[in-house]
N, CA, C and O of each residue as an XYZ file, in Angstrom:
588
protein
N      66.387     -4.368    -10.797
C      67.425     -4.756    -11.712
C      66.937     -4.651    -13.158
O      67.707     -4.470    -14.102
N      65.790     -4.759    -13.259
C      65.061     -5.461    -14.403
C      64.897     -3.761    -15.404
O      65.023     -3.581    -16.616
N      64.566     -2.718    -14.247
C      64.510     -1.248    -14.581
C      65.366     -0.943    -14.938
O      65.312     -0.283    -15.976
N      66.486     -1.169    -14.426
C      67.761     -0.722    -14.236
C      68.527     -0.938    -16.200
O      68.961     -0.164    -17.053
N      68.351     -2.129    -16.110
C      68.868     -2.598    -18.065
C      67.942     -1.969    -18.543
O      68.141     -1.565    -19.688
N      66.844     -1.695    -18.021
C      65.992     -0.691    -19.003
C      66.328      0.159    -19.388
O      66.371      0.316    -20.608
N      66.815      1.321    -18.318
C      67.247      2.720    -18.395
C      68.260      2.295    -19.365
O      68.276      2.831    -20.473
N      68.975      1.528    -19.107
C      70.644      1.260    -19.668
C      70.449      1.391    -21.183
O      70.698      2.286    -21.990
N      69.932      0.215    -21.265
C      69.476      0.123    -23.153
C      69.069      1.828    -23.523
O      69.560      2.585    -24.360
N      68.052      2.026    -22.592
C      67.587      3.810    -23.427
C      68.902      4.526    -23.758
O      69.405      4.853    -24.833
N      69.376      4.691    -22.221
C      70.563      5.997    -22.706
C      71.346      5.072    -23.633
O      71.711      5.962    -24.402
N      71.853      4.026    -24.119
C      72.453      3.777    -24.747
C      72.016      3.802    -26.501
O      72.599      3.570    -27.560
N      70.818      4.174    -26.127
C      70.121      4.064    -27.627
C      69.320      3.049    -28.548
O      68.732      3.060    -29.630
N      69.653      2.072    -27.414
C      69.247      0.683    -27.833
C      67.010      0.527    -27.609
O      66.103     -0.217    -27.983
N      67.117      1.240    -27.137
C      65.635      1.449    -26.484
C      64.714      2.416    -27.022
O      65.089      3.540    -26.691
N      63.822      2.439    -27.611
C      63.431      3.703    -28.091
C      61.999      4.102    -26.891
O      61.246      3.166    -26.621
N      61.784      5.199    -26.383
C      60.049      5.299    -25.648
C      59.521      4.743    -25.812
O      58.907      4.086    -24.972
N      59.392      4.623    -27.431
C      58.041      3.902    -27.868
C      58.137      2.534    -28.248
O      57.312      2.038    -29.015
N      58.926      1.998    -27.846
C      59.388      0.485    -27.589
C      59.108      0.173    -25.931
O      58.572     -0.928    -25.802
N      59.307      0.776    -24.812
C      59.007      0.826    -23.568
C      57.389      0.568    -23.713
O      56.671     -0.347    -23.312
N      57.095      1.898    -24.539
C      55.573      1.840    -24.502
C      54.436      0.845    -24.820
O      53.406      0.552    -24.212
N      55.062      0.359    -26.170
C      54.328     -1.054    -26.778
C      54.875     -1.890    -25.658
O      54.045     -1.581    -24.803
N      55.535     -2.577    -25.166
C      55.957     -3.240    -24.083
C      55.114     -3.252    -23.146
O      54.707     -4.360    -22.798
N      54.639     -2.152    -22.513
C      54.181     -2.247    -21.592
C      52.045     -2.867    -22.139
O      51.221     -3.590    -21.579
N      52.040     -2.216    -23.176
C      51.065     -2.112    -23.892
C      50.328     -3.708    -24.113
O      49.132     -3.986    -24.024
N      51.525     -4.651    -24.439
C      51.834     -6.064    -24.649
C      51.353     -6.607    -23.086
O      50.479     -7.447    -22.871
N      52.118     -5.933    -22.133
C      51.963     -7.000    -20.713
C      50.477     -6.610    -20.268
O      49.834     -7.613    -19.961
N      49.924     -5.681    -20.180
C      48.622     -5.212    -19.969
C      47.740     -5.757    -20.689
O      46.609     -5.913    -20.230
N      48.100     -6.217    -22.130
C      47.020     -7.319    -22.850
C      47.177     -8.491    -22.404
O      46.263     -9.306    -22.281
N      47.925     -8.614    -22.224
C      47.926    -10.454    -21.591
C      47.476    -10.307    -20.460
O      46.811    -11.300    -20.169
N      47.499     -9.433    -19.510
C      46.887     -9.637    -18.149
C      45.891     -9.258    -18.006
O      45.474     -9.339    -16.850
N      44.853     -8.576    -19.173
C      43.820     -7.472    -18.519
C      42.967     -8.166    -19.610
O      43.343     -8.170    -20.782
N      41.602     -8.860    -19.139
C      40.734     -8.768    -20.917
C      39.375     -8.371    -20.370
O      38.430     -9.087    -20.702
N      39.136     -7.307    -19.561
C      38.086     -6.773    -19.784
C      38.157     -5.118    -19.187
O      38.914     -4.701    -18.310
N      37.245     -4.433    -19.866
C      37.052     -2.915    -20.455
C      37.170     -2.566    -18.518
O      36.559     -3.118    -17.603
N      38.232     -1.420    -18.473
C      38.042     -0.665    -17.281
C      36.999      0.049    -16.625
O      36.878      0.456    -15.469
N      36.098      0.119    -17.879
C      34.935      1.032    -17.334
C      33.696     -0.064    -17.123
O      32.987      0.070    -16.126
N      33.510     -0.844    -17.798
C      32.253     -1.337    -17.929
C      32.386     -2.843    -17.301
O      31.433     -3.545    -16.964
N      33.441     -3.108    -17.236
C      34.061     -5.080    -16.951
C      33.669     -5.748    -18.406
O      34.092     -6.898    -18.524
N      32.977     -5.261    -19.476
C      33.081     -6.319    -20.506
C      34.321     -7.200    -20.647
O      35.456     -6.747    -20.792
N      34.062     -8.272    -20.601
C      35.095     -9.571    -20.700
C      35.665     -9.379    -22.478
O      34.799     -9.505    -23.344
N      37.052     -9.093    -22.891
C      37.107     -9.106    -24.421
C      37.537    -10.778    -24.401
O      38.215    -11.433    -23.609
N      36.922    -11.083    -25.461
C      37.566    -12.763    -25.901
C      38.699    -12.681    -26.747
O      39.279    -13.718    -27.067
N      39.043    -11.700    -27.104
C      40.580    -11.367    -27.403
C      40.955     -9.888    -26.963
O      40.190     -8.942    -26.780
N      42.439     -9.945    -26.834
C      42.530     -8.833    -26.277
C      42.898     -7.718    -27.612
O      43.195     -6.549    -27.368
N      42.850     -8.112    -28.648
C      42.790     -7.249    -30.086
C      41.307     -6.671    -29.759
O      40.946     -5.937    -30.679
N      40.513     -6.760    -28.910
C      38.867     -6.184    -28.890
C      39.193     -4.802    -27.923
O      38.521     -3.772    -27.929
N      40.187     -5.019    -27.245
C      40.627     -4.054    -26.200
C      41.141     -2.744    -27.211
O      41.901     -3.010    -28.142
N      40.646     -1.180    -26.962
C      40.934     -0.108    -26.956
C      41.610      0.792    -26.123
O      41.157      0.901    -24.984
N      42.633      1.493    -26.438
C      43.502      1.867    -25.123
C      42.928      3.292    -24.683
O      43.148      4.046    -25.630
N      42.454      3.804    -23.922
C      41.618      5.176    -23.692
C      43.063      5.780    -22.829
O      44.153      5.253    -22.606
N      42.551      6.977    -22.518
C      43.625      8.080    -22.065
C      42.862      8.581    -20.504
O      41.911      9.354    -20.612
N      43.213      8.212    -19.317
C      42.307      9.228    -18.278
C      42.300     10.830    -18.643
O      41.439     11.663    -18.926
N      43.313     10.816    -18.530
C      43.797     12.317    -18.637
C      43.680     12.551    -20.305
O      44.849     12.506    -20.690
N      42.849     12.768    -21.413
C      42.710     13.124    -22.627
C      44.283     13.497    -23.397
O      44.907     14.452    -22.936
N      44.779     12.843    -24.372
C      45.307     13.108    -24.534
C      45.138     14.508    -25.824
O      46.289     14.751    -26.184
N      44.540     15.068    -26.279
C      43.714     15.875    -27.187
C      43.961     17.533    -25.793
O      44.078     18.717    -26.107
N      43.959     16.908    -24.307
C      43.534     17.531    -23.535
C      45.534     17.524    -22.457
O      45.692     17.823    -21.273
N      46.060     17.314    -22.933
C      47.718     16.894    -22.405
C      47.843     16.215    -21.725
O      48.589     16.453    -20.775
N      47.024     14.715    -21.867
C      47.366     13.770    -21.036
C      48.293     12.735    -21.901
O      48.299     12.542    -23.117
N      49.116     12.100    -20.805
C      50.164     11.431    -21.562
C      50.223      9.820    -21.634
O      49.649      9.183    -20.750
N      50.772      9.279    -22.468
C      51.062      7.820    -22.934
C      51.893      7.080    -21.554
O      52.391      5.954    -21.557
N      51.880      8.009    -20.466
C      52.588      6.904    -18.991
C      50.961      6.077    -19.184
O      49.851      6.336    -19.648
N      51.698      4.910    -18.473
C      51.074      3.749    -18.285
C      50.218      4.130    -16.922
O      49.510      3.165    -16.633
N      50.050      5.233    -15.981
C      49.165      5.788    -14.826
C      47.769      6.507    -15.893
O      46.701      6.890    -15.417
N      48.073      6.542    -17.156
C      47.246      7.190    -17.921
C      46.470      6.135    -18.621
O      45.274      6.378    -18.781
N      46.699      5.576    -18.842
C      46.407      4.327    -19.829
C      45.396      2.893    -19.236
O      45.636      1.859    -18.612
N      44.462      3.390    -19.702
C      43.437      1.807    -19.448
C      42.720      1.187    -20.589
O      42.195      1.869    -21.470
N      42.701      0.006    -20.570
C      41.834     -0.683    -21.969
C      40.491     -0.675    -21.720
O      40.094     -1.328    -20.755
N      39.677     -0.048    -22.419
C      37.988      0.111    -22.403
C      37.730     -0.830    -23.966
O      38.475     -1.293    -24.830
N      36.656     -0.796    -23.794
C      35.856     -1.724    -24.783
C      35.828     -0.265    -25.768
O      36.260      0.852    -25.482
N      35.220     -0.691    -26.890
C      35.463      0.308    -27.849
C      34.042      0.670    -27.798
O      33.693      0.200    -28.881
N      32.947      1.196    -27.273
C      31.958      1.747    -26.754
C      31.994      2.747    -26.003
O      31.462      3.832    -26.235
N      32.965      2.287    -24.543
C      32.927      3.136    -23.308
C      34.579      3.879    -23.472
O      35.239      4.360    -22.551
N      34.895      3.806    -24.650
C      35.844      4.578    -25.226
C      35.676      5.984    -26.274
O      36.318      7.025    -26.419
N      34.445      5.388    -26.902
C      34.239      6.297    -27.789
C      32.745      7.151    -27.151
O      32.230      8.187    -27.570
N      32.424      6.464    -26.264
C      30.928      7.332    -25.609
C      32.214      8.642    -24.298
O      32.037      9.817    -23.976
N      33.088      7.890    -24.015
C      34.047      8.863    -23.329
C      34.690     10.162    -24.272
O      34.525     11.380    -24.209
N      35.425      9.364    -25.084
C      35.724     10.852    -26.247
C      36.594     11.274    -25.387
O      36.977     10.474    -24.533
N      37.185     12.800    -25.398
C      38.090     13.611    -24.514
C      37.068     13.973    -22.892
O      37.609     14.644    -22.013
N      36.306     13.694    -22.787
C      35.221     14.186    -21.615
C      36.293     13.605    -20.505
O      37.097     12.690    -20.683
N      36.115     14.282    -19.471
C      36.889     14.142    -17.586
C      36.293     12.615    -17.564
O      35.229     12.232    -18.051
N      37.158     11.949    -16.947
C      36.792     10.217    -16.642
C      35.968     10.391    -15.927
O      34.890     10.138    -16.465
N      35.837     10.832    -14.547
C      35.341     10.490    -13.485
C      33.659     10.974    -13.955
O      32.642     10.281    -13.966
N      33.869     12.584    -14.361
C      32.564     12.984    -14.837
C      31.878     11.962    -15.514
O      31.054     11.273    -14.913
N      32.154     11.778    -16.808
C      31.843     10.466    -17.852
C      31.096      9.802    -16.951
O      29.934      9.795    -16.545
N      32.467      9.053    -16.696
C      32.050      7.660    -15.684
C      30.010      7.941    -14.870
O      28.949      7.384    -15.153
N      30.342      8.977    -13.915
C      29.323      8.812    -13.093
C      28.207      9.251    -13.637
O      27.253      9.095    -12.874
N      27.776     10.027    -15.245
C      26.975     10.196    -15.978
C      26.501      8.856    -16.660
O      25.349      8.435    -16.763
N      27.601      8.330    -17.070
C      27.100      6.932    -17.675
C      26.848      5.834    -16.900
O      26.220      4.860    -17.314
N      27.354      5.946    -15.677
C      26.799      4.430    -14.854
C      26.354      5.040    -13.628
O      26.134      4.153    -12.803
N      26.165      6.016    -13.240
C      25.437      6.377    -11.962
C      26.235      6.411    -10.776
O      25.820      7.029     -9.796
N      27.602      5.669    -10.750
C      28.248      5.204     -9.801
C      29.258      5.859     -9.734
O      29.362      6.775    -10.550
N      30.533      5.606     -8.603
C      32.010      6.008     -8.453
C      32.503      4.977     -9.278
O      31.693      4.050     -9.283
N      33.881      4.657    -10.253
C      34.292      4.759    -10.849
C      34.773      3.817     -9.789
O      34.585      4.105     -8.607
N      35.656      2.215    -10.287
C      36.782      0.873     -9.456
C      37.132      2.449     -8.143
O      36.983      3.671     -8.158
N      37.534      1.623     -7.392
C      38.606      2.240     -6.413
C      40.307      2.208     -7.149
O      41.274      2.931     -6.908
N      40.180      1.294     -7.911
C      41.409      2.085     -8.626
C      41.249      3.305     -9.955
O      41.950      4.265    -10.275
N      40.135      2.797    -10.442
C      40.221      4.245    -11.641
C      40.052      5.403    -10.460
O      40.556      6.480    -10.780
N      39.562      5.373     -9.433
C      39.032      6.572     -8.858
C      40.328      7.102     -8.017
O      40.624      8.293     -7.928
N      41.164      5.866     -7.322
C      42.316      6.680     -7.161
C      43.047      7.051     -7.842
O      43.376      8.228     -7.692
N      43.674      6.273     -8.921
C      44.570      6.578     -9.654
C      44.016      8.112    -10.569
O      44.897      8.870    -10.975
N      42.861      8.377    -10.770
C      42.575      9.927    -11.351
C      42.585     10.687    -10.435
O      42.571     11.807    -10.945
N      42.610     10.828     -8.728
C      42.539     11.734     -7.622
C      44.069     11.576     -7.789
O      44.362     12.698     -7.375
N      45.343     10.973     -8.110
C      46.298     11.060     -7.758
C      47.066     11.800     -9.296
O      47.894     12.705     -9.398
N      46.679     11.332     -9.882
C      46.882     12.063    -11.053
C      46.621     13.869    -11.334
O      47.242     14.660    -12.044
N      45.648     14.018    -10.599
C      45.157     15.624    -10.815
C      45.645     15.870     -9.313
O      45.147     16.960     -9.033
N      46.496     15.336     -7.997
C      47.162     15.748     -7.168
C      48.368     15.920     -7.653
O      48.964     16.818     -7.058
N      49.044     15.360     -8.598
C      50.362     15.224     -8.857
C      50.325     16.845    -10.403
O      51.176     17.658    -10.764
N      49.244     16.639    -10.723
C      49.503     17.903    -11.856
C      49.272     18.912    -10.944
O      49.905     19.967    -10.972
N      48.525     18.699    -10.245
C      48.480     20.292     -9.293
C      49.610     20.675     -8.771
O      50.023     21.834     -8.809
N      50.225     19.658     -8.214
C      51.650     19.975     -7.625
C      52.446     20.210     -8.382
O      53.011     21.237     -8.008
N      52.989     19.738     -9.569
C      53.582     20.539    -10.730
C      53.652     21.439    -11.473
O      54.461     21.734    -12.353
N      52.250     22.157    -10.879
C      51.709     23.254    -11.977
C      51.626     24.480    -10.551
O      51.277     25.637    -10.785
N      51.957     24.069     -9.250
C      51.857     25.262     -8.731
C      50.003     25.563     -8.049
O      49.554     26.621     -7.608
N      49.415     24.461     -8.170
C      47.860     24.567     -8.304
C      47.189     24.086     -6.911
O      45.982     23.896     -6.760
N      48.100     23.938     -6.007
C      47.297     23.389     -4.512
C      46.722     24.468     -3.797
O      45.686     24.429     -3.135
N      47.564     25.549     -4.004
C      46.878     26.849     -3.279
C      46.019     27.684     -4.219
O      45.572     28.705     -3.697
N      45.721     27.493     -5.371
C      45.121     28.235     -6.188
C      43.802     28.646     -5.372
O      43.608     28.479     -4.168
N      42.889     29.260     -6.377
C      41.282     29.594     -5.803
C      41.029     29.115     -6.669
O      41.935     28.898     -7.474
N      39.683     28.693     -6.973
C      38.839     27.821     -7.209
C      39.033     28.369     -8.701
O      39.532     27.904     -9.726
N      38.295     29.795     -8.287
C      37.917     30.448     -9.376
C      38.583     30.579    -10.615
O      37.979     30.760    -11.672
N      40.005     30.481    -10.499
C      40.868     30.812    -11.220
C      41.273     29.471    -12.269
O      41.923     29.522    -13.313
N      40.665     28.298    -11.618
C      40.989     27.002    -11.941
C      40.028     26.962    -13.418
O      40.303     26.233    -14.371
N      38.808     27.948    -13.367
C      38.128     27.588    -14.790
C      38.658     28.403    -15.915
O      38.136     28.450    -17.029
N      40.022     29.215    -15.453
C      40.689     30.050    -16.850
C      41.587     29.223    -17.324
O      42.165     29.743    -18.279
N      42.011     28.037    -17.055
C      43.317     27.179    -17.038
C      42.908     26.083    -17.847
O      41.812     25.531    -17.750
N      43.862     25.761    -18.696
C      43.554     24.614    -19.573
C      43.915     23.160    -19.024
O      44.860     22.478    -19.420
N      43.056     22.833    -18.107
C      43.445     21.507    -17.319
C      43.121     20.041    -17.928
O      41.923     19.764    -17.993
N      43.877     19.247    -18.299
C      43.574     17.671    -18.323
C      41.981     17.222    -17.958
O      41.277     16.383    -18.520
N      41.697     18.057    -16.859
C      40.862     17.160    -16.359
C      39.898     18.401    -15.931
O      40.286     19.561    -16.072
N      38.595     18.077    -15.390
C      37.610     18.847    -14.922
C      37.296     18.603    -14.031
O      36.653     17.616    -13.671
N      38.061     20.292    -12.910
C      38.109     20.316    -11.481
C      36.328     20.055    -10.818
O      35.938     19.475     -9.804
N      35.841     20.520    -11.531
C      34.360     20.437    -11.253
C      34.061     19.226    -10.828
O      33.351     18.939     -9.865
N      34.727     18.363    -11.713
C      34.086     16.894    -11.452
C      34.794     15.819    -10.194
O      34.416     14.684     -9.903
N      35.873     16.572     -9.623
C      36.527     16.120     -8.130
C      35.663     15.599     -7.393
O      34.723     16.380     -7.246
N      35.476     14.316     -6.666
C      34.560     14.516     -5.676
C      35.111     14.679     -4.219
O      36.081     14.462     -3.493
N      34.004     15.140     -4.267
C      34.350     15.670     -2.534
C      33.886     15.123     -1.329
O      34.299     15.220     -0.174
N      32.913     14.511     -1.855
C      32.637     12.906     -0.414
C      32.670     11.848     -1.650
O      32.649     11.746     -2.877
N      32.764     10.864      0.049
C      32.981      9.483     -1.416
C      31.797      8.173     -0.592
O      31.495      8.368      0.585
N      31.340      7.170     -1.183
C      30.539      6.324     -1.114
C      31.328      5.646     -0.150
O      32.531      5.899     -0.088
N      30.666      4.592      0.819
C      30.782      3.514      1.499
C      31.510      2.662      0.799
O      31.033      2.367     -0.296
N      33.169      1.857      1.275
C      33.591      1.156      0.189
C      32.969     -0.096     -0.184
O      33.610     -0.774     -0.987
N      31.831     -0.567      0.233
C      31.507     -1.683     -0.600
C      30.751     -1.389     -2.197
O      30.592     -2.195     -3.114
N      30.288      0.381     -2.110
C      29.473      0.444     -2.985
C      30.605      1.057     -4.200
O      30.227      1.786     -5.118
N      32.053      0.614     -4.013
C      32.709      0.646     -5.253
C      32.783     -0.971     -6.087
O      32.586     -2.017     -5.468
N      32.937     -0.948     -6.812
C      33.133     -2.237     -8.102
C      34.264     -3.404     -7.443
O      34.586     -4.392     -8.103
C-alpha cells in the first residue's frame, strides 16, 4: 500500500527520484551505523559515506541494491575498483554473505539485461562492465567463515 502512494505521488508529480532517494538514504541512517565493509561502529551516522557496489564513474546506479554506507576509509581505499576484488585484497576474506550476494545478483541481473549469460569469456574483457568479471568467485568458503 505504502508503494503504491509512492508510485502515485511520482506520476502525479508530487514526488521527485531524488526525493525517493534521500528517503531511502534517511531510513538506512537510522538503521545502519556501521561501515559495510569493515563493521566500524559510526557514533553518528553523519560519519557514514555512501559507496556505490557497482561504481558509479563505472554505470552503477543510485538503486538502493547499489548503495552501502562504508566508513570514509574503506570508501576511499575502494575508489571505482570491483567490490568483491577490493574487498578480498584488503581483508583477505569473502565479503558479509550479503555484500557477496547482493554483488553475485547484481552482475546476474546485468548479464541478463545485457544479453551476457551465453557470452565467452573472452569477449567479456572488450566490454565496459560495472564490475570485474575476473573477480567472480567461483568456489565459495564454508558459511561460518563469512562475517
Amino acid at each position: 500500500m505504502i508503494r503504491s502512494k509512492a508510485f502515485k505521488a511520482y506520476m502525479e508529480g508530487k514526488w521527485q527520484i531524488s526525493d525517493l532517494y534521500k528517503q531511502q538514504i534517511e531510513k538506512l541512517q537510522q538503521s545502519n551505523h556501521a561501515c559495510a565493509y569493515c563493521g566500524k561502529v559510526f557514533s553518528s551516522p553523519k560519519e557514514a559515506t555512501i559507496d556505490h557496489i557497482f561504481p558509479r564513474i563505472k554505470g552503477g546506479t543510485n538503486e538502493m541494491e547499489n548503495i552501502v554506507f562504508a566508513c570514509k576509509t574503506c570508501n576511499s581505499s575502494k575508489g571505482d575498483r570491483d567490490m568483491f576484488g577490493w574487498y578480498v585484497e584488503r581483508f583477505g576474506t569473502f565479503p558479509s554473505i550479503y555484500l557477496t550476494a547482493n554483488y553475485l545478483k547484481k552482475i546476474y541481473l546485468y548479464a541478463q539485461a545485457n544479453n551476457l549469460l551465453d557470452a565467452e569469456l573472452s569477449t567479456l574483457d572488450t566490454l565496459d562492465l560495472p564490475f570485474n568479471w575476473h573477480c567472480i568467485p567461483t568456489s565459495f568458503p564454508e558459511p561460518d567463515h563469512f562475517k
